[in-house]
N, C-alpha and C positions, 0 to 999 in steps of 0.2 A: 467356170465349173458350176454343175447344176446344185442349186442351195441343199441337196439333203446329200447330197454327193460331199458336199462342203462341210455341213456342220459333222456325220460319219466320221471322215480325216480328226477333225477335230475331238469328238469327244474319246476319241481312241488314243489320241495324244494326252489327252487329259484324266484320264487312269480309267476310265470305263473298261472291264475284262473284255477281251475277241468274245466269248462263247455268250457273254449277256448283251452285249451288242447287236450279235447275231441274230438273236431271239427276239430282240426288238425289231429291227427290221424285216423279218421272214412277218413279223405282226404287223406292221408295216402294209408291206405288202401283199397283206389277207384282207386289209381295207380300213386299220383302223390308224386314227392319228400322230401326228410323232408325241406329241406331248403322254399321250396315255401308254403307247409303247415303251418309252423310256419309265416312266413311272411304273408298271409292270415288272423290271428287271430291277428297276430301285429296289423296288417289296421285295423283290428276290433275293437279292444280296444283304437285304438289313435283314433276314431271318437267319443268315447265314452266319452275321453278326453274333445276334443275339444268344443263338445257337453255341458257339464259340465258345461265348462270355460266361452261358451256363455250365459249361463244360471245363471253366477255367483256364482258355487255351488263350491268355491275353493276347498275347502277336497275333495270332489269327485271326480273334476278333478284331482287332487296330487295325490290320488290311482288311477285313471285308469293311469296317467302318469307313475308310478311307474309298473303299471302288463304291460303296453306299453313295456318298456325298456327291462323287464325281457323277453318278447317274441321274444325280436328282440336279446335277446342274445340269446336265443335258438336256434331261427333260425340260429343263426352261426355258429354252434354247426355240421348244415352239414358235414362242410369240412371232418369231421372224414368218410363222407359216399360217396363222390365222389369220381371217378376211378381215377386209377393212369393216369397223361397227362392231365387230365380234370384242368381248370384254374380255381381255388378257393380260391387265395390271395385277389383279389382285393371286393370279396362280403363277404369275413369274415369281413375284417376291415371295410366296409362300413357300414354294420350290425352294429358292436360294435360302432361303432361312432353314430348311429340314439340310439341305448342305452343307450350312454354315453348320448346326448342332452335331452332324454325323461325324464331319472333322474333329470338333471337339470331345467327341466320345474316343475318338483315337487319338486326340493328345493325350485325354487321361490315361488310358490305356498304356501308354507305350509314350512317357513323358520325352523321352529321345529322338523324338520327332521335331521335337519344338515344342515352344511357349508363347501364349499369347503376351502381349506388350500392348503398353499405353504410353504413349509420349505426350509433354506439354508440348504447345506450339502458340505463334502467337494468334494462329485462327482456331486454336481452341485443339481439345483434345483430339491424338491421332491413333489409330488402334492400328494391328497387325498382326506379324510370328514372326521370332526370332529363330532362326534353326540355326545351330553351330557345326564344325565339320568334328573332326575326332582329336585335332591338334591344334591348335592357336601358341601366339596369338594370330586371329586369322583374318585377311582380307574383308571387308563387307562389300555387300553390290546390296542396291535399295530396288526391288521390284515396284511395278507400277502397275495397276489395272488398266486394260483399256475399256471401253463403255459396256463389254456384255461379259466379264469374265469377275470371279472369283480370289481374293486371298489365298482360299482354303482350297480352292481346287486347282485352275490354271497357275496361280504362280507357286505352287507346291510342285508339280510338274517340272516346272522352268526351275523350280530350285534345284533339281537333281542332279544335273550333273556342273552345277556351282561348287554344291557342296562334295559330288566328287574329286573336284579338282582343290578341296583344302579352300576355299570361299564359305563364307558366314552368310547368310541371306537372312536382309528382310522385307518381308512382305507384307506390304503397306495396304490398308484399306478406304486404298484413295483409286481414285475422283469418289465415287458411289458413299462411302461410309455409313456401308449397311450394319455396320457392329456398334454404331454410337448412336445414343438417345439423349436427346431426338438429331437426327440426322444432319449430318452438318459437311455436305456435298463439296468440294474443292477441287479449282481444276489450276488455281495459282499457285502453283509447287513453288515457286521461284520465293517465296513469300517464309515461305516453312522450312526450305532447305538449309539454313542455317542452323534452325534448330537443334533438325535432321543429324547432322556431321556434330554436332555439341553433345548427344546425346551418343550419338558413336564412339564420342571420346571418352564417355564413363563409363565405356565395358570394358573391363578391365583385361578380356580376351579376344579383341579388338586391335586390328593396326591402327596404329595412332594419325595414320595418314590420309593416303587417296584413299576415298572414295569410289566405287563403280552405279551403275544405273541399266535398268533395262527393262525395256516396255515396249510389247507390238499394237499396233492400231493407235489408238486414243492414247496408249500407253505410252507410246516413242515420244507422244507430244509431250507429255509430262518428264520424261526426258530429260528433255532439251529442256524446260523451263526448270529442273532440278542443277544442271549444270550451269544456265544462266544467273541463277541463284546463289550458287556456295563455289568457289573456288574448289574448296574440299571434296569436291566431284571430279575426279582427274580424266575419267571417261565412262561413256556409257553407248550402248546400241539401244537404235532404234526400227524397230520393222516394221515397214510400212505405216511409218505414221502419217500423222492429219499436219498440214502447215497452218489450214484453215477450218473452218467450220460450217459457215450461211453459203448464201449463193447457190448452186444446184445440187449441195446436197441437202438443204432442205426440201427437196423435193421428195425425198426418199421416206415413205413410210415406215421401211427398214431404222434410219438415221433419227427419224424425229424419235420412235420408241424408246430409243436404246438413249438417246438423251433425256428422251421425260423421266425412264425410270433410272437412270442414274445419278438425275438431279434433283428427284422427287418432285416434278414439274408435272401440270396437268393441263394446264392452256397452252394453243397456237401461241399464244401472245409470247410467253415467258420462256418456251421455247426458242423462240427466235431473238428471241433477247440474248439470251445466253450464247446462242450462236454466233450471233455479232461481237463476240463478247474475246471468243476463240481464235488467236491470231498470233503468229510471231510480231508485229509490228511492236515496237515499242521496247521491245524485248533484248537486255543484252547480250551482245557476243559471248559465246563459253571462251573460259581459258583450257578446258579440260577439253580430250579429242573425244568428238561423235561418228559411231562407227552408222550411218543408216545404209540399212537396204532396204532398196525398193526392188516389188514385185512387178513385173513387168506383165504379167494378166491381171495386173490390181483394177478391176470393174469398180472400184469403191473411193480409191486416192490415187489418182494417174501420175503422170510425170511432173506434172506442174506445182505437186506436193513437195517432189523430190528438189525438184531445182529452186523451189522456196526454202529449202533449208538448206541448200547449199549456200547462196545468196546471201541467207540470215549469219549463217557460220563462217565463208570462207575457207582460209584452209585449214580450220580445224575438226572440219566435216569429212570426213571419206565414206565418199558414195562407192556400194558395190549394186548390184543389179542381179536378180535371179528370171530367170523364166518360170514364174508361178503365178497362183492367185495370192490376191491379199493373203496376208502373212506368211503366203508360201505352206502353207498348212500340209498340204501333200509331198515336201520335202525339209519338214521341219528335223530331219533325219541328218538334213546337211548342213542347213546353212546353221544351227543351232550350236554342235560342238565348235565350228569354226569364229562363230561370237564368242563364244563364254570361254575359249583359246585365247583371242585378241582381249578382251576384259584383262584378263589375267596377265599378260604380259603388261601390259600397262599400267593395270593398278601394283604392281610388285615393282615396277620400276619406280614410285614416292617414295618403296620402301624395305629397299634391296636384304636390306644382312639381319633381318630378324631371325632369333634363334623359338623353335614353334618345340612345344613341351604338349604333353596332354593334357586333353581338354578339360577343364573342372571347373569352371565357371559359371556363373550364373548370369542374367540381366538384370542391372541398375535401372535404376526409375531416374 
């Protein structure tokens, strides 16, 4: 799929309105770039905001605040599309940070959304959002970034129809850990996940059991290192993840970005350190089942991704397959309710006969 054809699918998935979309594109295609296009409709929708807010129409403001954030992560999304030499660290992360605060003006807004959360861990403080559904005590599934997405935008998206289906989500601001100062990058989930599930068990509106997970891209791999981790992980999907990291996708200018600015890395050198670094080996078996799909136009993590996590799993792995690109992004329509379907049946099978009352709970530290 051609890249702007690709990122489109995507920020349309990740709450950008069709009619500001649109407008970026049609500017697009008058000749100007994607990054100032999207930034364009940003400004658009954060007046829309403000506007709102003046007018004291909170819920209103809290979604335009929310399709705000989503456009300003888009807009960051350029970086994939500037030439090599051209300087495009320092307006990815300024982007993501005007995203990061525009979510937060719609948590204020409309506290029902969710709450930001800070967990101990033994790598040090973990930040994220807790969102609960309308009844508990309820299920949790632990979202995972993969290298180019958002807490506050992509896995708010992916929470949606968790928490339709009576699932707690939260949404961890890992590997990147753009929200903690100073920055403190993690891609060894497997290290934290105990934590993770300790910290699960003190929400008091919370099943006291499984565990779920789920993460496309970079995300899946974190995954699988969350379930190798904690028992307490009964299962999780993975889409289209990475098995490994160096090798030929270092070659990818795409790859090496999306790792400098995830890891706050600025040298070739450190770069590929860290790459080498990226690997199931060593790694143990989950007790808990991984649902992956791989995409079968995946240009990004072919087959030999997929049959490396088989290999690593066994048969606690089930592989299914779609005809898409990487993450399937132009049919995240299908294969998505049929994850967060199998989630569910599995994590309710740790813990069949809970009786679920209204939600009224808060988060423990």
């Amino acid at each position: 799929m051609e890249p702007r054809r690709f990122m489109v699918f995507r920020a349309a998935f990740a709450g950008v309105p069709f009619g500001a979309l649109e407008a970026a594109t049609r500017r697009m295609d008058a000749g100007q770039e994607w990054t100032a296009a999207l930034l364009g409709s940003a400004m658009d929708l954060r007046q829309l905001a403000d506007q709102a807010s003046r007018e004291g129409r909170a819920r209103s403001a809290a979604q335009a605040w929310l399709w705000t954030a989503s456009t300003y992560q888009a807009a960051s999304l350029g970086l994939h599309l500037v030439a090599s030499g051209t300087p495009w660290w320092r307006s990815a992360l300024r982007l993501r940070h005007r995203a990061r605060l525009a979510y937060r003006r719609a948590l204020a807004l409309q506290p029902g959304l969710g709450r930001a959360v800070r967990l101990a861990t033994p790598r040090g403080p973990v930040t994220g959002y807790l969102r609960l559904p309308a009844t508990g005590p309820a299920p949790l599934v632990v979202l995972f970034n993969g290298l180019d997405s958002l807490c506050e935008v992509e896995l708010h998206a992916f929470g949606e129809p968790l928490l339709a289906r009576g699932m707690a989500v939260l949404a961890l601001d890992l590997p990147a850990a753009f929200g903690a100062r100073p920055r403190t990058p993690l891609f060894e989930v497997e290290a934290v996940a105990p934590a993770l599930a300790d910290w699960a068990a003190r929400q008091p509106g919370l099943m006291a059991r499984g565990l779920g997970a789920l993460g496309v891209s970079f995300g899946g791999h974190l995954v699988a290192r969350a379930l190798a981790g904690e028992p307490r992980f009964v299962a999780g999907v993975a889409v289209s993840p990475n098995a490994g990291m160096d090798g030929p996708l270092m070659a990818l200018e795409r790859m090496r970005r999306m790792l400098s600015l995830s890891f706050n890395l600025r040298g070739d050198a450190e770069v590929e350190g860290l790459a080498s670094r990226i690997h199931l080996g060593g790694l143990k078996a989950p007790e808990g089942r991984l649902l992956l799909l791989h995409m079968e136009q995946d240009r990004l993590f072919g087959p030999e991704h997929a049959e490396a996590f088989v290999a690593w799993g066994g048969s606690r792995v089930e592989l299914r397959t779609w005809n898409a690109e990487h993450v399937g992004t132009s049919r995240v329509h299908e294969w998505l309710p049929q994850s967060v379907d199998w989630l569910l049946e599995r994590i309710k099978a740790a813990d069949p006969d809970v009786e679920r009352t209204t939600n009224t709970w808060g988060a423990r530290k």
